[in-house]
Backbone as JSON, one array per atom type, in Angstrom:
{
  "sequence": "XXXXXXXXXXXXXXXXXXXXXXXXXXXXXXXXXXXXXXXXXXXXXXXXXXXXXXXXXXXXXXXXXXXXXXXXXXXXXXXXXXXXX",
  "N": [[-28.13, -22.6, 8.79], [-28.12, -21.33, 5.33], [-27.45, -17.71, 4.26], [-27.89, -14.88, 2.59], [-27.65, -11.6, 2.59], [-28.59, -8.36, 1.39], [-27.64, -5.03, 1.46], [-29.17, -1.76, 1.46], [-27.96, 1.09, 2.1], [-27.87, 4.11, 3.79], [-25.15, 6.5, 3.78], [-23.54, 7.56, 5.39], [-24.22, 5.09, 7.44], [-23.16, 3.05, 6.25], [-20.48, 1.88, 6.0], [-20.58, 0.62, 9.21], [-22.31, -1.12, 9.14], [-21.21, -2.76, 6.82], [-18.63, -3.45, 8.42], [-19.89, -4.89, 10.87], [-21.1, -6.98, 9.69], [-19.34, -8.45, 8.47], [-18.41, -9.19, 10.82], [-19.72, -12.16, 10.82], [-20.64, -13.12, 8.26], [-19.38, -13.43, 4.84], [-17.6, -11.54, 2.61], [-18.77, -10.29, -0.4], [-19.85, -8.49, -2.15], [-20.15, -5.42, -3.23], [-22.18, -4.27, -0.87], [-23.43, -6.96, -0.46], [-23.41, -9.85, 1.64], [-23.03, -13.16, 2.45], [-23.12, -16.53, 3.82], [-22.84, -19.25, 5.91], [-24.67, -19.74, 9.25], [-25.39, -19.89, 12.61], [-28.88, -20.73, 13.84], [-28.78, -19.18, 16.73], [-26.31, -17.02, 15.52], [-27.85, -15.88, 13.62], [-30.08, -14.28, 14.77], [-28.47, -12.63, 15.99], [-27.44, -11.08, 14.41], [-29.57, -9.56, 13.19], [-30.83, -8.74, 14.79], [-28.41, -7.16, 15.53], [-28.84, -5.45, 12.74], [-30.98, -3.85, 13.17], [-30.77, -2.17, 15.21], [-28.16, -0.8, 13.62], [-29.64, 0.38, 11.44], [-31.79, 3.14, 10.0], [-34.94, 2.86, 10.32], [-36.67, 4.18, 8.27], [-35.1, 4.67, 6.19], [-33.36, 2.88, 5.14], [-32.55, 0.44, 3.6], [-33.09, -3.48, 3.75], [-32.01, -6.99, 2.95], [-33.23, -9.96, 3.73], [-32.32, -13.32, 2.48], [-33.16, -16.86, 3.41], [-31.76, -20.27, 3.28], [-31.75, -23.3, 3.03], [-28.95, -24.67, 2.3], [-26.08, -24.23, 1.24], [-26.1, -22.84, -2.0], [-26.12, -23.77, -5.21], [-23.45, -21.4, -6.95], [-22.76, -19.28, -9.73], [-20.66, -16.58, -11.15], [-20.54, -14.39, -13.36], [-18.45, -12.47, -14.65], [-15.94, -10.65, -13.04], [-14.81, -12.12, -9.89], [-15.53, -10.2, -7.2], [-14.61, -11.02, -4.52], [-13.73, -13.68, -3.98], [-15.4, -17.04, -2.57], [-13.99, -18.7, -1.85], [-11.82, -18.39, -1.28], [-11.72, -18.74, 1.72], [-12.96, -21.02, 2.16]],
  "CA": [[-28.78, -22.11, 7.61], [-27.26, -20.38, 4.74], [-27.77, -16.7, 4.24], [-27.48, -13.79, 1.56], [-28.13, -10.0, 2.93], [-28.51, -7.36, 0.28], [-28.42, -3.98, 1.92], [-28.49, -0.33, 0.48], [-28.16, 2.23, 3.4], [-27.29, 5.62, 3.98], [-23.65, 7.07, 3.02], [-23.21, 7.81, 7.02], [-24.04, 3.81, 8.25], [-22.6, 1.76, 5.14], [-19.55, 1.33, 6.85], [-20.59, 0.41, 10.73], [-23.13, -2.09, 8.3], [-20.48, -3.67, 6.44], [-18.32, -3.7, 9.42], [-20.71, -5.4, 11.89], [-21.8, -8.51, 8.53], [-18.1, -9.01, 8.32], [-18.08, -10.82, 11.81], [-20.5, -13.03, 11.28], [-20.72, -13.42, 7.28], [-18.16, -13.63, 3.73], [-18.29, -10.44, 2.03], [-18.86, -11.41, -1.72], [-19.52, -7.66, -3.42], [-20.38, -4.27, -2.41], [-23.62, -4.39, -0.49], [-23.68, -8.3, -0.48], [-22.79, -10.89, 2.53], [-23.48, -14.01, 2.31], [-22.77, -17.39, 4.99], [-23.1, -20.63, 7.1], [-25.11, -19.26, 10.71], [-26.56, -20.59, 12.93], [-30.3, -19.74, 14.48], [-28.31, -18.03, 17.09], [-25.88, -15.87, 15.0], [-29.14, -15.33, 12.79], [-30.83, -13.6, 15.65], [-27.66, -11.55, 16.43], [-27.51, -10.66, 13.01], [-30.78, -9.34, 12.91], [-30.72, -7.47, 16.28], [-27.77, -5.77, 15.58], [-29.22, -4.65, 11.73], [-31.82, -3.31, 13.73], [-29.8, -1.27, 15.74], [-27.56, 0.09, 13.06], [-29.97, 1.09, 10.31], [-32.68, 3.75, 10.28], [-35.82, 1.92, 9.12], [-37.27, 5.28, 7.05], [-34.31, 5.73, 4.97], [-32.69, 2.24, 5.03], [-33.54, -1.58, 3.06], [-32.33, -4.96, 4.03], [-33.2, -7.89, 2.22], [-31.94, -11.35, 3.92], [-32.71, -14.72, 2.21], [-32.5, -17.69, 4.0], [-31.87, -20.6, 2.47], [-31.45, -25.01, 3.9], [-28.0, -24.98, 2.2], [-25.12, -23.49, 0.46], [-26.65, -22.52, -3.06], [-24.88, -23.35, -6.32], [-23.55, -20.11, -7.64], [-22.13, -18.72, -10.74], [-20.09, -15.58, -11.21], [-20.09, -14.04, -14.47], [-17.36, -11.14, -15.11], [-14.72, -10.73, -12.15], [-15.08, -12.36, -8.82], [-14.53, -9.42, -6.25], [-14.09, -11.82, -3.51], [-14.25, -15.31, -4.37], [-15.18, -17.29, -1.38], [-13.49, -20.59, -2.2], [-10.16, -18.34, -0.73], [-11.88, -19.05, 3.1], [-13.66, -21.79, 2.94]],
  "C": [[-27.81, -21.24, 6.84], [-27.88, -19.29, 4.87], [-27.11, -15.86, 3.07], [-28.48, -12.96, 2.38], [-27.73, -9.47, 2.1], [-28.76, -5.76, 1.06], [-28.46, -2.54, 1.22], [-29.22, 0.62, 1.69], [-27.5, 3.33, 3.02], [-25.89, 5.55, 4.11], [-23.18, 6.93, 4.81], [-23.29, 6.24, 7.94], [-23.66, 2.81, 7.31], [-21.33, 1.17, 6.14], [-19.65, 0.7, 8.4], [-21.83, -0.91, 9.7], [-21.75, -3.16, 8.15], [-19.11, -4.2, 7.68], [-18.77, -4.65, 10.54], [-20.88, -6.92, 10.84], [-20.52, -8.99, 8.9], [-17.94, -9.68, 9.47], [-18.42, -11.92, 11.69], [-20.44, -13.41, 9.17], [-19.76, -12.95, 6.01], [-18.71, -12.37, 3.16], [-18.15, -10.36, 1.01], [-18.67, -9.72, -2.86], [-19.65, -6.44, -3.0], [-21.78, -4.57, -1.94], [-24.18, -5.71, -0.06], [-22.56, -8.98, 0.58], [-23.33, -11.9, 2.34], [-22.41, -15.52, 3.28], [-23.14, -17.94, 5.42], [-23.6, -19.57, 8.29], [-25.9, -19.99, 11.14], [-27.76, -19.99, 13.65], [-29.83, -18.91, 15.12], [-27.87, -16.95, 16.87], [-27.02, -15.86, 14.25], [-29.61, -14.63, 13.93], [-30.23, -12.19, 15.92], [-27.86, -10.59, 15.23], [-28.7, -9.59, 12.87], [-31.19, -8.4, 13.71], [-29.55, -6.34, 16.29], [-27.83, -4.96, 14.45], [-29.91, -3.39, 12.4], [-31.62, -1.9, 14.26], [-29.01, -0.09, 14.93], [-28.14, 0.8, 12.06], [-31.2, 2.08, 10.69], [-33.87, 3.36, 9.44], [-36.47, 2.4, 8.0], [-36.87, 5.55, 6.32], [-33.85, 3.62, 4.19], [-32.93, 0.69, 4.23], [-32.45, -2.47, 3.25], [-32.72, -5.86, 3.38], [-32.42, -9.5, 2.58], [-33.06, -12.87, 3.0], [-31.94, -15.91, 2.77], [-32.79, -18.79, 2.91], [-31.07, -22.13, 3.25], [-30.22, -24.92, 3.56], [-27.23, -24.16, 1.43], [-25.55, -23.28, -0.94], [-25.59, -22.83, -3.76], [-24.59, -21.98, -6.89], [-22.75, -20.4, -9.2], [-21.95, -17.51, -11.04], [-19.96, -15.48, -12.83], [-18.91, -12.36, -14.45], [-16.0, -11.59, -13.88], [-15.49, -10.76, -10.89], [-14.61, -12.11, -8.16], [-14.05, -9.95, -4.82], [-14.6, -12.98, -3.48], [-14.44, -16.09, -2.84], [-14.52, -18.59, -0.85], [-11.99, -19.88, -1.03], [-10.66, -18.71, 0.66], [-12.7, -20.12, 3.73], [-12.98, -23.28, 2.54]]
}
């Protein structure tokens, strides 16, 4: 399945966040991952959000999605993902 996560966390777990997506998914803008997974890494994914965010302060927002989505970038594309795939 494809995937897009949108998160906006606390100043103190942004980094151990974006750190932890980056194994498993392309990191497209600030706050935004997006990636091929499969059910398994989806689970991991999901268990180790769990883990790193505090659910009273913190928002996640994943959309799944059957296939790679067409996109379109308007302005400057801060990490295009054409360079890794």
């Amino acid at each position: 399945m494809y995937v897009v996560i949108v998160y906006d966390v606390s100043v103190e777990r942004v980094n151990k966040v974006k750190k932890f997506l980056r194994r498993y998914l392309h990191w497209v803008q600030n706050s935004v991952f997006e990636g091929e997974v499969t059910k398994a890494e989806f689970e991991r994914i999901k268990a180790g959000l769990e883990e790193l965010i505090n659910e009273d302060e913190d928002s996640i927002v994943i959309y799944k999605l059957r296939s790679m989505p067409q996109r379109e970038t308007m302005g400057v594309e801060k990490n295009p993902i054409e360079d890794i795939i």
